[in-house]
C-alpha positions in Angstrom: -7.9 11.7 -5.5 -9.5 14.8 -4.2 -8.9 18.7 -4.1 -10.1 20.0 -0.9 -10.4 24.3 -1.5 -8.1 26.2 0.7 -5.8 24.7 2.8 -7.6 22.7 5.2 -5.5 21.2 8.1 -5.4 16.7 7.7 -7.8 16.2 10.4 -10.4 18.3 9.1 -11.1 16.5 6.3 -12.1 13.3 7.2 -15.8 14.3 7.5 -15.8 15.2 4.2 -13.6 12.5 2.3 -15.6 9.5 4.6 -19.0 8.9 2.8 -16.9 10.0 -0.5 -14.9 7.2 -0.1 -17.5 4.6 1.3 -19.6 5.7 -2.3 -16.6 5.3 -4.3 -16.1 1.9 -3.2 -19.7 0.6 -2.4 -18.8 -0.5 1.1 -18.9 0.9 4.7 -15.2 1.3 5.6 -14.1 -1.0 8.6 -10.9 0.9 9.7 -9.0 4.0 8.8 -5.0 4.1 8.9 -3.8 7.8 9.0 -0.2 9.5 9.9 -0.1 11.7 13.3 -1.5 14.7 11.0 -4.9 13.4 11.7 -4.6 13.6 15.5 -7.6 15.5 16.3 -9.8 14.5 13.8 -13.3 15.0 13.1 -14.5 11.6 11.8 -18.5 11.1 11.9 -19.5 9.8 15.3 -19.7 5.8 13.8 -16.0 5.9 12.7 -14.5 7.8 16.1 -13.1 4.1 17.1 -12.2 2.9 13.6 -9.9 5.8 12.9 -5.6 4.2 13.9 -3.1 6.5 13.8 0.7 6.1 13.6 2.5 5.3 16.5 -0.6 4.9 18.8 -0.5 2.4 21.4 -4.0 1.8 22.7 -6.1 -0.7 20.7 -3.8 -1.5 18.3 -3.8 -5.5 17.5 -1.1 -7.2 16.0 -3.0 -7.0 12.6 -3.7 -3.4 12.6 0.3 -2.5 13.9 0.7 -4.7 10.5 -1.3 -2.7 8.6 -0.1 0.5 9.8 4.1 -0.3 8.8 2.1 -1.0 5.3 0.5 2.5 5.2 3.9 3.8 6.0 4.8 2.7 1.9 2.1 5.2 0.8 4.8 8.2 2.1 7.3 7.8 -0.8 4.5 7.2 -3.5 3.0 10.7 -2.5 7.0 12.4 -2.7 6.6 10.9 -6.1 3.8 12.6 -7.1 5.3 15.7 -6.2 8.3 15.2 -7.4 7.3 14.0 -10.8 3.5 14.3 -11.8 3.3 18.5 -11.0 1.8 17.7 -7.6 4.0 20.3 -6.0 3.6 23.3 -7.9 -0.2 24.0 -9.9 -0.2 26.6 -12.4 -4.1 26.1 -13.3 -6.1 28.7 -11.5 -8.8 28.5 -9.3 -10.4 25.7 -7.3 -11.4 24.5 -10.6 -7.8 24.5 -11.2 -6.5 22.7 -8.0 -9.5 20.1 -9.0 -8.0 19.2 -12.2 -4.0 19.4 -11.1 -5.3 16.3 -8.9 -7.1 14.7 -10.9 -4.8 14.6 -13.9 -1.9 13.9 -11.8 -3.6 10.6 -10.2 -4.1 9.6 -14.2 -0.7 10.5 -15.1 0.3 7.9 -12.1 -2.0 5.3 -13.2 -1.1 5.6 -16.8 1.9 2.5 -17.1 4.7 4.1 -18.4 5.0 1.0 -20.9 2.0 1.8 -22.9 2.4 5.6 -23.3 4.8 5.4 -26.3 3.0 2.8 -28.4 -0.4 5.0 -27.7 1.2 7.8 -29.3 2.7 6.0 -31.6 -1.0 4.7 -32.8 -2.2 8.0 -33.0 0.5 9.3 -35.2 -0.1 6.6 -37.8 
């Protein structure tokens, strides 16, 4: 999860959010699956051919079309976030602020919901 400042449009971000990602993981990233909002995009120069976006035609093997329907369940999980985890409104202020909404919102996602009573339940006793 990351705050980009302002409101950058979905294409413009991918030069940025690349090598992020590729660091995070410790691997060079073999292909990108993205929804029509990155049409346009400004990928590095390497990554101009590995970038697939949704309802493109040309290039697209059977795997990759696979892949692509299996991006598609990413959608509701992101509605869910801002449904539930404060993704849709911040009130912190700042970019400082916008940081922070993210980041505590992809915790709050990750925490399992099972564990959260018996945690506080530890700390009270």
């Amino acid at each position: 999860m990351k705050a980009l400042p302002g409101n950058p449009y979905d294409g413009h971000t991918l030069a940025t959010v690349i090598p992020d990602m590729e660091a995070l993981i410790g691997n060079i990233i073999a292909r990108l699956l993205a929804d029509k909002g990155y049409r346009g995009h400004n990928a590095p120069p390497d990554y101009k051919s590995r970038v697939f976006l949704s309802g493109q035609k040309r290039g697209v093997t059977p795997r990759i079309k696979r892949e692509l329907r299996r991006r598609a369940a990413v959608e509701p999980v992101i509605g869910h976030l801002k449904a539930e985890h404060r993704m849709g409104r911040n009130y912190l202020w700042f970019r400082q602020g916008d940081a922070a909404n993210a980041v505590l919102a992809a915790a709050g996602y990750n925490f399992p919901a099972s564990s959260a009573g018996s945690a506080f339940c530890c700390a009270c006793s």
